[in-house]
N, CA, C and O of each residue as an XYZ file, in Angstrom:
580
protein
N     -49.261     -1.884     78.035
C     -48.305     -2.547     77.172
C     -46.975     -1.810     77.260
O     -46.726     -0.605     77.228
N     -46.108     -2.993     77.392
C     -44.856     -1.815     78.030
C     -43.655     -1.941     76.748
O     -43.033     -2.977     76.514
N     -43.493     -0.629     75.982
C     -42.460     -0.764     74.521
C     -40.638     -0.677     74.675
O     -39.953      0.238     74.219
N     -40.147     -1.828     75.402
C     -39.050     -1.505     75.154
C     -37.988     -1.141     74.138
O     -36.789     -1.394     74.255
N     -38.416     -0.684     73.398
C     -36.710     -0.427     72.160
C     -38.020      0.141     70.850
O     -39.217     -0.137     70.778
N     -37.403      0.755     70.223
C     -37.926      1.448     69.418
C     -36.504      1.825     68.246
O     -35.494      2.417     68.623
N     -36.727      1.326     66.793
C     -36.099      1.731     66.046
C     -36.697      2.158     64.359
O     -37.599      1.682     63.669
N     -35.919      3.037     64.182
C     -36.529      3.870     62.677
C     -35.549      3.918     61.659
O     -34.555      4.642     61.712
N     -35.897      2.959     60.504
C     -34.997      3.206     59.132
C     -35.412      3.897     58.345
O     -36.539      3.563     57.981
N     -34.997      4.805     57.850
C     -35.448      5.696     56.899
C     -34.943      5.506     55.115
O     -33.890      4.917     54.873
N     -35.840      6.085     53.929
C     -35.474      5.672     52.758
C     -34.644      4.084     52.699
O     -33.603      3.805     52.104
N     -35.129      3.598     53.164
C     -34.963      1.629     52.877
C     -35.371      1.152     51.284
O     -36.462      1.093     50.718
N     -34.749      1.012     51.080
C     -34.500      0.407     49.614
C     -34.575     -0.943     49.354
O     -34.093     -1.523     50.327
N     -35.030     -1.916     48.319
C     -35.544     -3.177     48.257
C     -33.901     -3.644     48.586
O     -33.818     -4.337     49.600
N     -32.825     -3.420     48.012
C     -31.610     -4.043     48.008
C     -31.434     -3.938     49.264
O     -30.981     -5.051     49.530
N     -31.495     -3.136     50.619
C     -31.175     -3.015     51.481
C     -31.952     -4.054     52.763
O     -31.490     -4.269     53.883
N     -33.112     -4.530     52.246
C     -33.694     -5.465     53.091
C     -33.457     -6.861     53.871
O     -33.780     -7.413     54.923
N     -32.489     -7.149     52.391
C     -31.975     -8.560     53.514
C     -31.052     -8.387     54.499
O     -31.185     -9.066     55.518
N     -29.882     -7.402     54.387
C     -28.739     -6.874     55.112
C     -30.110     -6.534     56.576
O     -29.781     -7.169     57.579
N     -31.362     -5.761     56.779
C     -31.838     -5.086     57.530
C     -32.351     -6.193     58.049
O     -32.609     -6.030     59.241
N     -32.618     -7.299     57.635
C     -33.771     -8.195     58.131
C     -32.290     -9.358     58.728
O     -32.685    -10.269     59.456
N     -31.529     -9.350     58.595
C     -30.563    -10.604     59.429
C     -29.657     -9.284     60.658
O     -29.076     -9.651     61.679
N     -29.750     -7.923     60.247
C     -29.175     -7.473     61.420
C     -30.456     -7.124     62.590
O     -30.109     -7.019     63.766
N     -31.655     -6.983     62.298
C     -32.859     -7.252     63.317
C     -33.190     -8.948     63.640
O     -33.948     -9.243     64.564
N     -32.750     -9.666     63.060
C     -32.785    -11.265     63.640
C     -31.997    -11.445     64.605
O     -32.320    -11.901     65.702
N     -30.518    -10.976     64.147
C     -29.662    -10.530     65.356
C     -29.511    -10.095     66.667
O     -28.703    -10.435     67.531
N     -30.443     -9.268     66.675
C     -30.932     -7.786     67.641
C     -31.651     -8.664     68.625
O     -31.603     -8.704     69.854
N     -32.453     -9.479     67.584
C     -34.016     -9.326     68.778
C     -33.844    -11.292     69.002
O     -33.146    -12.122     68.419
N     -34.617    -11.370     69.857
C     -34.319    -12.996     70.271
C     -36.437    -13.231     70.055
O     -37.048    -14.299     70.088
N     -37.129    -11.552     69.819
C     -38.531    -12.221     70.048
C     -38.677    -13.270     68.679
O     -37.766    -13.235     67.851
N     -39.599    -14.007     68.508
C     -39.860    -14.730     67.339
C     -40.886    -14.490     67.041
O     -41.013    -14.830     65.864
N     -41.913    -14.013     67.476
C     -43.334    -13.018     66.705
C     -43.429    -11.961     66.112
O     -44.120    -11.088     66.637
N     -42.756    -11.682     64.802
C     -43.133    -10.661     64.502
C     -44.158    -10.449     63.559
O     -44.450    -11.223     62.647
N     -44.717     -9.316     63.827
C     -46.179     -8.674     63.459
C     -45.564     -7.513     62.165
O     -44.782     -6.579     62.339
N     -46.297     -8.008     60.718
C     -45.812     -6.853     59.752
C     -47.115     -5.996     59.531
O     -48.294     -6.290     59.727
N     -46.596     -4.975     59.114
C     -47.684     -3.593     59.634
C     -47.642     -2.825     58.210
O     -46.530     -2.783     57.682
N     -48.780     -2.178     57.483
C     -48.276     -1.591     56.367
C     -49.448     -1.601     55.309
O     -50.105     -2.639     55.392
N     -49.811     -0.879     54.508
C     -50.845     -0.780     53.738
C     -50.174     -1.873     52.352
O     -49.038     -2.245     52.060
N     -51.698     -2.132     51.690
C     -51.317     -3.321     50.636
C     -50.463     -2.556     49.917
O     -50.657     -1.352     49.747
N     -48.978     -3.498     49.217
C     -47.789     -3.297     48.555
C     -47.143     -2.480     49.156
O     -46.232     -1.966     48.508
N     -47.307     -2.081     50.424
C     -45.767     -1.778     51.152
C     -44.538     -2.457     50.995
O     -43.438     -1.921     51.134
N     -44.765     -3.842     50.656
C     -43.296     -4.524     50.987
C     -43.669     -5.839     52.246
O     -42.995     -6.812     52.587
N     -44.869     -5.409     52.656
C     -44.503     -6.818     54.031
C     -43.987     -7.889     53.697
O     -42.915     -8.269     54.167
N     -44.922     -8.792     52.508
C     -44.148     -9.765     52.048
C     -42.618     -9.992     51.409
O     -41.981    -11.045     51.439
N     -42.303     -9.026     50.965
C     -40.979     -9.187     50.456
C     -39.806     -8.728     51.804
O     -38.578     -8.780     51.730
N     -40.371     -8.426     52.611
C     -39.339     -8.307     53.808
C     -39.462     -9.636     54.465
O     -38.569    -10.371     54.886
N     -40.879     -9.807     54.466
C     -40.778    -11.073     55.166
C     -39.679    -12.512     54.288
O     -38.925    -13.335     54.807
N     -40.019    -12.304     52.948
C     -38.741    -12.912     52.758
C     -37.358    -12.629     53.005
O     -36.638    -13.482     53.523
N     -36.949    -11.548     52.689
C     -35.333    -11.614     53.424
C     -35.158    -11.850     54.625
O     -34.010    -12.176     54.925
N     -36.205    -11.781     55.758
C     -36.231    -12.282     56.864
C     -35.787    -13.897     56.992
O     -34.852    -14.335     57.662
N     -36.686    -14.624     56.192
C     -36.636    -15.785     56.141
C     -34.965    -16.369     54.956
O     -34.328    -17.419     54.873
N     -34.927    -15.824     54.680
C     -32.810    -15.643     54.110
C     -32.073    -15.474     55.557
O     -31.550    -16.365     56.227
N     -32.131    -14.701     55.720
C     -31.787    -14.163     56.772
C     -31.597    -15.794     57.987
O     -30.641    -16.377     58.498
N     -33.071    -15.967     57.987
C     -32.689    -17.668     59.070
C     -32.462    -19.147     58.113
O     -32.559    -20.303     58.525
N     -32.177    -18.744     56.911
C     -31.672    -19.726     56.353
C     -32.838    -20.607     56.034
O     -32.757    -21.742     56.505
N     -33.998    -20.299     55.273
C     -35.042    -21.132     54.603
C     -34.567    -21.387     53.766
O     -33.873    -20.574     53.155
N     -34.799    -23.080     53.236
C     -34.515    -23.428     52.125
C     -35.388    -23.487     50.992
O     -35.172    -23.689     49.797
N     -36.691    -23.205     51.823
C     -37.981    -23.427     50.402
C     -38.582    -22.394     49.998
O     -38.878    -21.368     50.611
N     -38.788    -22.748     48.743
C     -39.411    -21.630     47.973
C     -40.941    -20.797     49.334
O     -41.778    -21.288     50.092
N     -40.406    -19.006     48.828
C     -41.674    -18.544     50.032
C     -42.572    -17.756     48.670
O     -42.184    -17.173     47.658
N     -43.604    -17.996     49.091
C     -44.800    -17.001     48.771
C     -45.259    -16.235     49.273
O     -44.380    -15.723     49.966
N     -46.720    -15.428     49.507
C     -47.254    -15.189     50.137
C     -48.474    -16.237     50.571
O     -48.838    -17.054     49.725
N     -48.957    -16.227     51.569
C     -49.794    -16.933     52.099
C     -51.074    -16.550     51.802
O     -52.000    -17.271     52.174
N     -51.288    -15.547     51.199
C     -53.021    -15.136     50.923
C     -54.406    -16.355     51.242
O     -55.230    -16.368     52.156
N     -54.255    -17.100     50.312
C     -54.778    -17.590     50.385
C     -55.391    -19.318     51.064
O     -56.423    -19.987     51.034
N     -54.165    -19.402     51.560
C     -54.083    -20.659     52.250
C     -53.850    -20.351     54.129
O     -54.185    -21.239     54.913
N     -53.367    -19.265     54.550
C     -53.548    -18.558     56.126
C     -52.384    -18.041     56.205
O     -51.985    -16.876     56.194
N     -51.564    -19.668     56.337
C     -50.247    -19.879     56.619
C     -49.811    -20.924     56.098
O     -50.446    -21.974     55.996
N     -48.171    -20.636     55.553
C     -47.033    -21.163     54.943
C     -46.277    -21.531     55.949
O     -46.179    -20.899     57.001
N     -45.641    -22.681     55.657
C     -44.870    -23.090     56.845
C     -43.323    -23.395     55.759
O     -43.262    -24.263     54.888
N     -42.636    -22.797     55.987
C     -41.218    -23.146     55.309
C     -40.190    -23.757     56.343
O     -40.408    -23.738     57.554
N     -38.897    -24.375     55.697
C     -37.699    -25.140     56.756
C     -36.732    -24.781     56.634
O     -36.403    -24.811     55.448
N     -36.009    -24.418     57.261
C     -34.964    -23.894     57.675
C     -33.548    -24.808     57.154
O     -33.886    -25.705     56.381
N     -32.211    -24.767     57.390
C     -30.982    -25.279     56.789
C     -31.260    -26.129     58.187
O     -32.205    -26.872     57.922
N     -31.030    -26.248     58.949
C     -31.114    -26.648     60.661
C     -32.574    -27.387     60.621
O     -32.858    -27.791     61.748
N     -33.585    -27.681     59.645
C     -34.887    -28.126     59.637
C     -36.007    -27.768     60.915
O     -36.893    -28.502     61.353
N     -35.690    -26.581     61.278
C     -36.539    -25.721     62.154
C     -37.444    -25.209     61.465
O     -36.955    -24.803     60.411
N     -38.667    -24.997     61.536
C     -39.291    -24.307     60.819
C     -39.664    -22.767     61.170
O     -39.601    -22.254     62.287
N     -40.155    -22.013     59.692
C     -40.813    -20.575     60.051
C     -42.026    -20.371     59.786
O     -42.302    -21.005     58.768
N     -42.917    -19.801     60.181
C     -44.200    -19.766     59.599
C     -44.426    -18.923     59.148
O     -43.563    -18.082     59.402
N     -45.670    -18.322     58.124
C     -45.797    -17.258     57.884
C     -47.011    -17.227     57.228
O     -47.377    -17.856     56.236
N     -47.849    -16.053     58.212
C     -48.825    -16.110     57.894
C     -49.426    -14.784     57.607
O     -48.840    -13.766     57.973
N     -50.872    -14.715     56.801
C     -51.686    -13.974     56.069
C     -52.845    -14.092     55.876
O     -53.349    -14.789     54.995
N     -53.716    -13.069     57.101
C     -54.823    -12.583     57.838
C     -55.591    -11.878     56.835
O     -56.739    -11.747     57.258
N     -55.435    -11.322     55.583
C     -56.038    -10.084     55.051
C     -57.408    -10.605     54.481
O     -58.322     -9.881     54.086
N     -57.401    -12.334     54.508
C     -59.050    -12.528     53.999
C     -59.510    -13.399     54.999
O     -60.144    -14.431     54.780
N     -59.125    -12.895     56.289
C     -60.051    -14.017     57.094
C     -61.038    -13.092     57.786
O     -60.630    -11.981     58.126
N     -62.591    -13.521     58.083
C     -63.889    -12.889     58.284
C     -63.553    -12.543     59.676
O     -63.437    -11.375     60.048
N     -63.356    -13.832     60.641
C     -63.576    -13.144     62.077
C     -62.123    -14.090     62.508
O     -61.546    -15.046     61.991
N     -61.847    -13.031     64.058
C     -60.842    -13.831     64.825
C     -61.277    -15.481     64.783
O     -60.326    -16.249     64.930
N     -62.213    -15.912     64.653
C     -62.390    -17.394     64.912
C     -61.865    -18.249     63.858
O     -61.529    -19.420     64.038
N     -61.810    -17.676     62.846
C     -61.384    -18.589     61.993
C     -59.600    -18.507     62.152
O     -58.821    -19.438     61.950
N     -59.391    -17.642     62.411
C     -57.310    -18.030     62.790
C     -57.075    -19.257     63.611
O     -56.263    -20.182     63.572
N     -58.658    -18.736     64.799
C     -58.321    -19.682     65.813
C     -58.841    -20.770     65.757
O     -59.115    -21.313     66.827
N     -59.071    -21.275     64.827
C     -60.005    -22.649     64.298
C     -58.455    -23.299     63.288
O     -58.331    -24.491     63.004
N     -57.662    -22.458     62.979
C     -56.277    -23.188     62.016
C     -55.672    -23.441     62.950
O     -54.752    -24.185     62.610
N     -55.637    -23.108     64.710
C     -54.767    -23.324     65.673
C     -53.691    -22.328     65.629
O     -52.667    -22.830     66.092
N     -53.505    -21.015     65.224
C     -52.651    -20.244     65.458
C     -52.062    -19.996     66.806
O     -50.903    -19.597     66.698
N     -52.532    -20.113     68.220
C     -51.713    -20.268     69.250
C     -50.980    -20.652     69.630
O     -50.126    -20.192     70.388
N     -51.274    -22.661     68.730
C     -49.822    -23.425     68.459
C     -48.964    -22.761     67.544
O     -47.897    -22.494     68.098
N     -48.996    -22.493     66.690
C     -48.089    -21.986     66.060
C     -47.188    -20.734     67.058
O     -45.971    -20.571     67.137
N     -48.081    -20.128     67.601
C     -47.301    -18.410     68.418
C     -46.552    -19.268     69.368
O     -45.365    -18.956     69.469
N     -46.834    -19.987     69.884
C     -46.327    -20.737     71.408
C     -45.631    -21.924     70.761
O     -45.530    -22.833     71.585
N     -45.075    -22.261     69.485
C     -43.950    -23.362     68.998
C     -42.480    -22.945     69.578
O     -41.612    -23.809     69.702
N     -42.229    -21.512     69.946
C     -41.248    -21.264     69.516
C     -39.825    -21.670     68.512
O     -38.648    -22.016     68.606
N     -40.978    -21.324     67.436
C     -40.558    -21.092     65.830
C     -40.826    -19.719     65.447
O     -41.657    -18.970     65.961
N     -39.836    -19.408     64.248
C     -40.501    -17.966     63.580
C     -42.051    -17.887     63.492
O     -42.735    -18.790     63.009
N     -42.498    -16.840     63.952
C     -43.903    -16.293     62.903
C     -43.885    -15.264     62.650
O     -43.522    -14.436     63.485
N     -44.318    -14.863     61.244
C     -43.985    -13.318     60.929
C     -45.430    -13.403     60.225
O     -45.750    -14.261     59.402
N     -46.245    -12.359     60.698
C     -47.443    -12.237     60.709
C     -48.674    -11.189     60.049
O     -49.572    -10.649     60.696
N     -48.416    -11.076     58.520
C     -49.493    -10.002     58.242
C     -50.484     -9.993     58.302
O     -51.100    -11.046     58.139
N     -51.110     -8.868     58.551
C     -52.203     -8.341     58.589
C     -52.622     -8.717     60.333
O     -53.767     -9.107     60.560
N     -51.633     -8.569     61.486
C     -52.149     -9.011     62.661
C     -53.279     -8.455     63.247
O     -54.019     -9.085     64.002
N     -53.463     -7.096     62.868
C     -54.787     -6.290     62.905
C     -55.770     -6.651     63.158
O     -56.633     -6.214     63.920
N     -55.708     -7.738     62.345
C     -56.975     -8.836     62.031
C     -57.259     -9.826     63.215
O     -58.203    -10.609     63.112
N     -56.555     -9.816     64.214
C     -56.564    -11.328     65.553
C     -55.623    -10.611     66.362
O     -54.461    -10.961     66.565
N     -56.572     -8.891     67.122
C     -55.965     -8.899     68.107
C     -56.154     -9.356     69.369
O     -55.781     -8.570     70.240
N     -56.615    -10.379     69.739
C     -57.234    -11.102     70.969
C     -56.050    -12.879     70.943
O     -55.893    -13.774     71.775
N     -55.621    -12.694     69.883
C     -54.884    -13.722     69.857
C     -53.269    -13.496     69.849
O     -52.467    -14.424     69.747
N     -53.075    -12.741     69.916
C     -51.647    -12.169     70.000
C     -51.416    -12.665     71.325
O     -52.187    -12.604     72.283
N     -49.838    -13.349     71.251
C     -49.023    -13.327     72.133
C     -48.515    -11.984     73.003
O     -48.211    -11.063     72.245
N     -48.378    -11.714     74.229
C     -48.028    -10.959     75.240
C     -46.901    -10.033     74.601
O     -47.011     -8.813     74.481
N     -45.809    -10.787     74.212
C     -44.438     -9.919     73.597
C     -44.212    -10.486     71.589
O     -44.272    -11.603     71.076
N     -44.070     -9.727     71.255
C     -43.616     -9.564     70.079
C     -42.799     -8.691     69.541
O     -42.399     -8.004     70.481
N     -42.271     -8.286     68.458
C     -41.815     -7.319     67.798
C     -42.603     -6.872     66.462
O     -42.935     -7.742     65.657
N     -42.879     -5.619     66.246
C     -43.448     -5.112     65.081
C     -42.983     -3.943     64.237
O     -42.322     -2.915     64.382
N     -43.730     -4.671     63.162
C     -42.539     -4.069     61.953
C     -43.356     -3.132     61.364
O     -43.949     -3.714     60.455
N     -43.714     -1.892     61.421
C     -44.682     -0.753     60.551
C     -43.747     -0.286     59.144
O     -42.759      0.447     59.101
N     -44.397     -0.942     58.133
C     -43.467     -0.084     56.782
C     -44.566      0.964     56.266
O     -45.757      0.660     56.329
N     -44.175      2.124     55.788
C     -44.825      3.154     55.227
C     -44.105      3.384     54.369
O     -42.903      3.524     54.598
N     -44.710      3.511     52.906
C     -44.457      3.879     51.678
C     -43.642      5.166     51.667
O     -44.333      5.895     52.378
N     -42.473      5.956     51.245
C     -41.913      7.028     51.088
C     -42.408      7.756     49.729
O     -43.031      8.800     49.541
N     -41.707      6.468     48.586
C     -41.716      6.766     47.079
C     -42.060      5.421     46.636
O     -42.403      4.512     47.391
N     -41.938      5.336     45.220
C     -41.616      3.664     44.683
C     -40.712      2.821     45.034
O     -40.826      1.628     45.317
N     -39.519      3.701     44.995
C     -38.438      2.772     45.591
C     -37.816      2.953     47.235
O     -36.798      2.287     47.421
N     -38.302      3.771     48.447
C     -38.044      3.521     49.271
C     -39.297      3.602     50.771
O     -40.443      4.012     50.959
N     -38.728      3.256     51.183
C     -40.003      2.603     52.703
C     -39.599      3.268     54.032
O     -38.467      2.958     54.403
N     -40.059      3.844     54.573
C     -39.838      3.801     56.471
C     -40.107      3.064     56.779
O     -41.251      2.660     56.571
N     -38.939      2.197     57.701
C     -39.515      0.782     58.764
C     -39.424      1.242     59.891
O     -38.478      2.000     60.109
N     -40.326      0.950     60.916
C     -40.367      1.109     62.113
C     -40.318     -0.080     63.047
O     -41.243     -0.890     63.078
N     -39.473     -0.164     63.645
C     -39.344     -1.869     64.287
C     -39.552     -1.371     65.765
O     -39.001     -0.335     66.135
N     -40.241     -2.012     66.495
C     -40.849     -2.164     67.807
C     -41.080     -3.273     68.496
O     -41.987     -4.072     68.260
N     -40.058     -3.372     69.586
C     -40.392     -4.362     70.343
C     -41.543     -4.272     71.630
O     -41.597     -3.157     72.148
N     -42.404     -5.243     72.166
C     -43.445     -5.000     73.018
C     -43.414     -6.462     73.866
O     -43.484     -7.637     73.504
N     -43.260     -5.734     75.296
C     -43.365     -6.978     76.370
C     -42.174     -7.047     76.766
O     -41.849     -7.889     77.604
């Protein structure tokens, strides 16, 4: 697996996320990204300023319990976003059709990818947050492929 680009934010702050998440939309042209991070790191709430960031107009949640959320964009493109943390085996992602989704080229921003590594697309970008304090995070953004 070959890692081109490698970047590290340090003490990241909730206010600082949307500014971080439209200047990495910027950066990167991949549209898979993979969020990385123990429960209440933040994945989901980055993954929303992400989705600010490309101009969603609909209300986001988390996906827990339904896989994947599909929200629309100002431009009516869509993003997806999905959430692996209660599914039993790779088969069941791949029984919702998640490949279509990786291969739409549309957003997917993807927790818990851990969970369906046999289904991962070739190149992505990934996002590792690690807890500092209460109020700040290390992000680690990594592109692959």
């Amino acid at each position: 697996m070959q890692v081109d680009m490698q970047q590290t934010f340090k003490s990241v702050e909730m206010k600082d996320l949307d500014e971080l998440a439209k200047k990495l939309i910027t950066q990167h042209s991949l549209k898979i990204w993979l969020m990385l991070g123990e429960m209440g790191a933040g994945k989901t709430t980055f993954v929303k300023s992400f989705c600010k960031a490309l101009q969603v107009v609909d209300n986001m949640s988390s996906p827990t319990f339904s896989i994947v959320n599909e929200y629309k964009t100002e431009s009516q493109s869509s993003v997806f976003h999905f959430d692996f943390y209660r599914i039993k085996n790779q088969q069941e992602a791949f029984d919702i059709g998640v490949e279509e989704y990786f291969y739409s080229n549309e957003y997917c921003f993807i927790e818990w990818p851990e969970r369906i590594p046999d289904l991962l697309p070739e190149q992505w970008m990934q996002v590792s947050i690690t807890i500092e304090n209460e109020n700040q995070r290390t992000i680690q953004v990594t592109q692959h492929g």
